[in-house]
C-alpha positions in Angstrom: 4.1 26.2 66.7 3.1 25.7 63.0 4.0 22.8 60.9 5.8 24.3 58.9 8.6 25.6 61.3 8.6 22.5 63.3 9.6 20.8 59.7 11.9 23.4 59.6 13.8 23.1 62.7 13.5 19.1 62.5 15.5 19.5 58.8 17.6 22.0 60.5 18.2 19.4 63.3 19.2 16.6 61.1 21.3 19.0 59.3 22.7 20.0 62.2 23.8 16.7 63.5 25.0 15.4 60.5 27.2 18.6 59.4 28.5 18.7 63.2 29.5 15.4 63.1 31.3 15.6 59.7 33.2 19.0 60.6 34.2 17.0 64.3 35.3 14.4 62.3 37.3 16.7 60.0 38.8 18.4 63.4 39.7 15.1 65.2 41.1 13.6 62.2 43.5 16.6 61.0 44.5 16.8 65.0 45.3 13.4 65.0 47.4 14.3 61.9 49.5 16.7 63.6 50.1 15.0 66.6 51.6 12.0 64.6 53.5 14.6 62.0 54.7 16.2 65.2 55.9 12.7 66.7 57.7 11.5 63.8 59.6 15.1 63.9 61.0 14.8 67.7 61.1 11.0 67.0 63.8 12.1 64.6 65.4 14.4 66.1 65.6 12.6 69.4 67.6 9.8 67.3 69.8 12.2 65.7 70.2 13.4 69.0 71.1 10.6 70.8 73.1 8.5 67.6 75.7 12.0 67.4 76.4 11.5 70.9 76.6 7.4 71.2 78.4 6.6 67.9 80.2 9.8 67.2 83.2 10.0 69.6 85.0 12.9 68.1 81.9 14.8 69.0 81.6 15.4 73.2 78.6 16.8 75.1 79.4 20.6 74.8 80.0 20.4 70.8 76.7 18.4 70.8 74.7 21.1 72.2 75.9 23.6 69.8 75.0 21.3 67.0 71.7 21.3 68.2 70.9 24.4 69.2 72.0 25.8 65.2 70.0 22.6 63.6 68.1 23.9 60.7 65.5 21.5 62.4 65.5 23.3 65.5 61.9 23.1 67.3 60.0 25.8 69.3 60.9 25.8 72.6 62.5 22.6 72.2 64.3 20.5 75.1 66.4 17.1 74.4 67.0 14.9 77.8 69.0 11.7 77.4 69.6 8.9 80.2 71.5 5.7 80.4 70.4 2.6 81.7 71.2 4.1 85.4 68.4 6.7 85.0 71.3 9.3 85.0 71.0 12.0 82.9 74.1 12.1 80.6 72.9 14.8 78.4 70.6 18.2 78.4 70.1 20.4 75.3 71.1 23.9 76.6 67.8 25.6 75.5 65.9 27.5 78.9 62.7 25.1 78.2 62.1 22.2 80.6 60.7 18.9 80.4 58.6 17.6 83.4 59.6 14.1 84.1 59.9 11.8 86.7 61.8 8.3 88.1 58.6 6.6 86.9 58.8 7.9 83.6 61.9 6.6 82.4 60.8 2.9 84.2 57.6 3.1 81.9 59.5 3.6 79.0 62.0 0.4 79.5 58.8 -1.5 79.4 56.5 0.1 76.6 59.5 0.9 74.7 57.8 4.8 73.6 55.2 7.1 75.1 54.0 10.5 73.4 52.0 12.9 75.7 50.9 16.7 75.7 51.6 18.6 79.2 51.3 22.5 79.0 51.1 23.2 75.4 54.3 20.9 74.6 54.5 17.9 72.9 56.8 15.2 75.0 57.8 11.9 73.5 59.9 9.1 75.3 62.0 6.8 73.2 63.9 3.5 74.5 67.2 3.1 72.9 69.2 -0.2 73.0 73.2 0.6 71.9 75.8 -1.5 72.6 74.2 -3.1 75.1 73.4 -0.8 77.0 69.9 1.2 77.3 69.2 4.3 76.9 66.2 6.8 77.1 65.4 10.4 75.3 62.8 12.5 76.6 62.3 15.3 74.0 59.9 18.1 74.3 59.0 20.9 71.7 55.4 23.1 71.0 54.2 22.3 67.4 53.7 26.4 67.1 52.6 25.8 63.5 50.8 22.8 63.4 48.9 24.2 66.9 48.2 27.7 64.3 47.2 25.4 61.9 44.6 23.4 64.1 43.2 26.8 65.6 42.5 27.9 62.1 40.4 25.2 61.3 38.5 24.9 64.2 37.4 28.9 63.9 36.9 27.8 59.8 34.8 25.2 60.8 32.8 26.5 63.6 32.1 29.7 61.3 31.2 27.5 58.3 28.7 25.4 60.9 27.1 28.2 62.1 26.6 30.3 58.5 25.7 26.7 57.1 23.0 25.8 59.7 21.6 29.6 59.3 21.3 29.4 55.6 20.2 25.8 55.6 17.1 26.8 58.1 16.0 29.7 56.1 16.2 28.2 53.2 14.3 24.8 54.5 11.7 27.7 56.4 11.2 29.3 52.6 10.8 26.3 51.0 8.4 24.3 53.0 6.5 27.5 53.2 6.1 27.3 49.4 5.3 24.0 49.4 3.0 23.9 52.3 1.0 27.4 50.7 -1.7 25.8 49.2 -2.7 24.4 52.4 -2.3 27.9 53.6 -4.9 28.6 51.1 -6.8 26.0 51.9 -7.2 27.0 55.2 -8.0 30.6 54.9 -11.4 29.6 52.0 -12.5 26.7 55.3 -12.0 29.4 57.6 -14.8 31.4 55.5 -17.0 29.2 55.0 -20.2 29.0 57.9 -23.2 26.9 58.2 -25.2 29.1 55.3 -22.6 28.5 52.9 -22.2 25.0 53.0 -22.6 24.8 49.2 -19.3 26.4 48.8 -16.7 24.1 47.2 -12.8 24.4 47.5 -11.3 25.1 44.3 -8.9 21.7 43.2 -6.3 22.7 41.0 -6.2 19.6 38.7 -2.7 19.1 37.7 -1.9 18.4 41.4 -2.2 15.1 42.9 -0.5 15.6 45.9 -1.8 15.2 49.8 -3.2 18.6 49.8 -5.4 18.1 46.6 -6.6 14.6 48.1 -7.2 16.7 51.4 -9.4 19.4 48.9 -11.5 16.6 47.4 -12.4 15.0 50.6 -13.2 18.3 52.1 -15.6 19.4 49.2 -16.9 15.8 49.4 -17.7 16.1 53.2 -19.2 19.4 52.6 -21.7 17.9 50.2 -22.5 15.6 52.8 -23.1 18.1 55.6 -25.2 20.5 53.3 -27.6 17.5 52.2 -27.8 16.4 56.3 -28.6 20.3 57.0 -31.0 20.8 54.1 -33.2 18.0 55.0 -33.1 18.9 59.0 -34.2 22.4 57.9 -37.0 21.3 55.0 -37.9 18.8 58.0 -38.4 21.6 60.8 -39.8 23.9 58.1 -42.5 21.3 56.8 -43.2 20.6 60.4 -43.8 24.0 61.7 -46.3 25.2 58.6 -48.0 22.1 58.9 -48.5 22.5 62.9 -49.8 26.5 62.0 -52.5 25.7 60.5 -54.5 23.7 63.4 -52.7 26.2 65.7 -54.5 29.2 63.6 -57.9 27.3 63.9 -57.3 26.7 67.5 -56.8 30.3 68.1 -59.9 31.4 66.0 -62.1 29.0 67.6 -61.0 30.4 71.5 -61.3 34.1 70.6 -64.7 33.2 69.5 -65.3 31.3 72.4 -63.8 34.3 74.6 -66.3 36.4 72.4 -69.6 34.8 73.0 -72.1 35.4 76.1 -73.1 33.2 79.2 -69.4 32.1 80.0 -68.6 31.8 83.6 -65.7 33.7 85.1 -63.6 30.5 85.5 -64.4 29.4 82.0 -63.5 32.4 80.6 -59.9 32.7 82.8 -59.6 28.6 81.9 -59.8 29.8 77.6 -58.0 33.4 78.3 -55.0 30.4 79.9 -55.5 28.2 76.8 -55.0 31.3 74.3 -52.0 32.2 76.1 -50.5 29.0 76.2 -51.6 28.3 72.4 -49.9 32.1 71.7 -46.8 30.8 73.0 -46.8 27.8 70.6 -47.4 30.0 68.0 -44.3 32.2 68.9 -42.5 28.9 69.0 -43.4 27.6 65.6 -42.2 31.4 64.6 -39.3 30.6 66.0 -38.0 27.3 64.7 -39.4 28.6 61.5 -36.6 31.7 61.7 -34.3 29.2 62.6 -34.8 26.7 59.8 -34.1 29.3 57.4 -30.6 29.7 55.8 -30.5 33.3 56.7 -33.4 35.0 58.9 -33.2 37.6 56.8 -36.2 37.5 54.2 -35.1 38.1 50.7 -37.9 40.4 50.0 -36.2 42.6 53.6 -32.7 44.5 51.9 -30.6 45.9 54.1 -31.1 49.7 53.9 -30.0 52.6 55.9 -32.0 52.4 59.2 -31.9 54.4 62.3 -31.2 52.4 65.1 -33.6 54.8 67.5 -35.9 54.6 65.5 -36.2 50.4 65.6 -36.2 50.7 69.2 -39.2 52.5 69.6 -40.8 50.4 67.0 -40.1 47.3 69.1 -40.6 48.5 72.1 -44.7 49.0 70.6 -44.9 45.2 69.9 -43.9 44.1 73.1 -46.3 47.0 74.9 -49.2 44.9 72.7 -48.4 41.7 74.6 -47.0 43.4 77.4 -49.1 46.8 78.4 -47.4 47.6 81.6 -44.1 47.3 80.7 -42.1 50.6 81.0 -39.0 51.5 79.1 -36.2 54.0 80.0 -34.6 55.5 77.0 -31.0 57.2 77.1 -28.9 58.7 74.6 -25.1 59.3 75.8 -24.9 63.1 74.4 -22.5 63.1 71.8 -21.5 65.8 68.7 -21.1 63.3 66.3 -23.9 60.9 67.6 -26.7 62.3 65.0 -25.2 60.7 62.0 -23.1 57.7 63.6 -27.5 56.1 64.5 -27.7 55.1 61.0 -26.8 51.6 60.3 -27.4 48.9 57.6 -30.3 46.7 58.8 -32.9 44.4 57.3 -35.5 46.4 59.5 -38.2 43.8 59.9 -35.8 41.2 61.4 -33.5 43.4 63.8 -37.0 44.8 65.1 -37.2 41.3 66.3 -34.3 40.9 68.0 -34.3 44.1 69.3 -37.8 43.1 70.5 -36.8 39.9 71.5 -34.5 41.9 73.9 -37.0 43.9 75.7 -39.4 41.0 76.3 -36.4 39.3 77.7 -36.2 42.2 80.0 -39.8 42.8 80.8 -40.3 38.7 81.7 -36.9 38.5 84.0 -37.8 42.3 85.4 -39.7 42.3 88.9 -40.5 45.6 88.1 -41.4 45.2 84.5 -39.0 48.0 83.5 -36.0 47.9 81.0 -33.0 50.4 80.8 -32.2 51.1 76.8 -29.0 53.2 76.5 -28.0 54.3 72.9 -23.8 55.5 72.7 -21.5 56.1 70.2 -18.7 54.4 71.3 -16.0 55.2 68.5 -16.0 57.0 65.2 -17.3 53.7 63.6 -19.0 52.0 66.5 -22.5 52.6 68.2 -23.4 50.4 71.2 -26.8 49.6 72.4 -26.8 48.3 75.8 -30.3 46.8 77.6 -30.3 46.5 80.9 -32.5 45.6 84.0 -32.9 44.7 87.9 -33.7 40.8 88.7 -32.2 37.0 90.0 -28.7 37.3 88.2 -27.5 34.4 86.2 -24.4 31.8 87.9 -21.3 31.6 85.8 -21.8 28.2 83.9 -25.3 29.6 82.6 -24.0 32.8 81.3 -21.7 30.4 78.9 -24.8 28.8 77.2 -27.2 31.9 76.9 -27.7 32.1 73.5 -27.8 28.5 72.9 -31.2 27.0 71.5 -33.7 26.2 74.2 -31.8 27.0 77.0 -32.8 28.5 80.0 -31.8 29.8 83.4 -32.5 29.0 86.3 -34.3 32.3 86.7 -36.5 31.5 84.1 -38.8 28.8 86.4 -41.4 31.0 86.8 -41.5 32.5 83.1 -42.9 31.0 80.0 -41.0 30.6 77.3 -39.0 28.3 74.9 -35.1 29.1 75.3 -34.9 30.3 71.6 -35.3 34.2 72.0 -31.4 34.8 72.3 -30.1 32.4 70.1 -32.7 34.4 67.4 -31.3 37.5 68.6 -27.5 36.1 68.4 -27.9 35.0 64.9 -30.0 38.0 63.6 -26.7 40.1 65.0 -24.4 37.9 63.3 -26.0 38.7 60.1 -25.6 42.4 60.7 -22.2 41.8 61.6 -23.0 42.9 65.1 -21.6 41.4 68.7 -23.6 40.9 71.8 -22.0 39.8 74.8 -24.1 39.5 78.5 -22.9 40.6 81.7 -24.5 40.8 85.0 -23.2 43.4 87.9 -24.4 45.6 90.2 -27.8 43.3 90.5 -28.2 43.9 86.8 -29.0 42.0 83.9 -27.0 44.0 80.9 -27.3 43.1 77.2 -24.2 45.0 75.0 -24.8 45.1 71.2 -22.1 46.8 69.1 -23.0 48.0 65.6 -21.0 49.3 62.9 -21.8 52.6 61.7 -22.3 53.6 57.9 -18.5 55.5 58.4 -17.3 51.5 59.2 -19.1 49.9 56.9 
């Protein structure tokens, strides 16, 4: 989950909470209202009630009722129950509601003088009353139909208002904080683009802004500067170092093909300097290597990228590894495909994909018992051509094929080969700046390299 919707949902939380607990507060505090507005009402009818039929003797029970039951303060569903101090009930409104009651009701009440309840929708409320001596007790009972309206109302209000107000307050907190929070989106789409060759690259700081994201910029560009100077000086290091070791290297090999060239040498001399010029050509390579490496790009600034065909650099390698390599075979395919004649051209730098290319097959040819490589040329999609080199040999466990085109690493296949680990990782970064993928498998007792290239129609 991003930052900025976490920030969202937090605010939204807050808000939440806080508007929930003000609208429950609102609720609960207007029902409290009407239960007490409701109270004082059968409060005062229960008095009337009961001071009509103590203090007024012209009026008896049966004229009582009728005065009650036309009130112009009549209650819903109302029901008046009075008692004297025997718990004998000396008077009953004649409305069809009930009341439910019991003994222990009306000995509560003596004591706590009042009570106020709600059983099934009705409002009940017990009052003591002390005339003439003599106690009496009301139980009145009545459903606050308007005041119950009233409260359902604002609940629905409420709850509606809650829900559109925690809706508009998220995306409104979502739109905001993603305004807020877009220069860092900014920021992180130019770090996203910027690789180990373009370490000079600087963030642009927009300097009216002082804020965490601007201080965020400026360390970044600073850290940059940093890295480039730490890289420059380990690639003018390995650079220096390798052109200084080539020239002893070049005099080394001059002076053994001389030696290989000159009469009277034993058989075991001469197989002792042919081992020597081998191993000194493989140090040469090396030095090649790190050399390519060293370099910003490995593409030469006097090699353009021009329209190449990709057959065409195949065979071409394929030559330079036969001159090192003289028995090694290749097996060339072509998938048959109508399209296929024009979708071979690509955009290379020719003299550096001939190397990885090469680099490929003299991977094959050293890990090959049979010194034979499988080269298989198909058009994959409209836009897409895939080269895939394959051959027959010890296949590679799991953990290896994760680190294959890491520098000057090898397999454990590789015990009996010469070499220096840094074939693939030339070949991985020569791809990269082709904008081409390679990915290994092994199946089927096969080693398979799978290049993908972009076509001129992609590109």
């Amino acid at each position: 989950m991003t930052i900025k919707r976490r920030l969202a949902i937090y605010v939204s939380a807050a808000f939440l909470i806080l508007f929930g607990v003000a609208i429950a507060l609102v609720y609960l505090s207007f029902s409290s209202f009407r239960r007490e507005e409701f109270s004082d009402r059968l409060e005062e009818k229960a008095l009337t009630t009961v001071e009509l039929l103590l203090k007024v003797r012209e009026i008896d029970k049966q004229m009582l009722k009728i005065i009650d039951q036309n009130s112009i303060n009549k209650l819903y569903n109302e029901k008046t129950l009075v008692f004297d101090e025997n718990y004998r009930l000396i008077y009953s409104s004649i409305d069809d509601a009930s009341i439910r009651w019991n003994h222990q009701d009306l000995v509560d009440l003596k004591k706590n003088k009042r009570f106020f309840r709600i059983v099934d929708e009705k409002d009940v409320l017990g009052i003591f009353y002390d005339f003439e001596a003599a106690d009496y007790y009301v139980l009145i009972a009545a459903e606050d139909r308007y005041g119950n309206t009233k409260l359902r109302f604002l609940f629905y209000s409420l709850l509606t208002t809650f829900l559109v107000g925690i809706a508009i307050v998220w995306i409104a907190t979502y739109f905001i904080i993603r305004r807020l929070t877009k220069p860092l989106d900014d920021f992180q789409a130019r770090i996203t683009q910027i690789s180990a060759n373009e370490l000079s690259t600087q963030i642009p700081i927009d300097s009216s802004r002082n804020d965490e994201i601007s201080l965020l910029a400026r360390a970044f560009n600073q850290m940059l500067i940093r890295i480039e100077k730490a890289f420059s000086a380990q690639r003018a290091f390995t650079a220096n170092a390798s052109h200084e070791l080539r020239t002893p290297i070049s005099r080394i090999t001059f002076q053994l093909d001389n030696l290989l060239e000159s009469e009277g040498l034993s058989l075991a001399t001469r197989q002792y300097l042919r081992s020597i010029s081998g191993n000194v050509s493989q140090l040469s390579e090396l030095i090649d290597s790190l050399l390519l490496l060293a370099k910003n790009s490995p593409v030469e600034s006097n090699a353009q990228f021009k329209t190449e065909r990709i057959d065409e650099l195949i065979f071409v390698a394929y030559e330079q590894v036969r001159r090192s390599f003289p028995d090694f075979k290749m097996n060339f395919e072509i998938v048959e495909n109508e399209e296929l004649a024009d979708g071979l051209e690509i955009l290379a730098a020719k003299p550096v994909l001939e190397i990885a290319i090469a680099n490929l097959l003299r991977n094959a040819y050293q890990y090959s018992p049979d010194n034979c490589a499988t080269v298989l040329l198909e058009q994959t999609s409209a836009d897409h051509l895939t080269l895939t080199v394959s051959n027959s040999g010890e296949l590679l466990g799991e953990a290896e094929t994760g680190t294959l085109f890491q520098p000057f690493t090898r397999g454990a296949n590789a015990r009996k080969t010469n070499g220096s680990g840094l074939g693939l990782s030339i070949v991985k970064r020569i791809l990269d700046y082709h904008e081409a993928t390679i990915r290994y498998m092994n199946e089927s007792g096969e080693h398979r390299f799978i290049v993908t290239f972009k076509t001129l129609s992609k590109i």
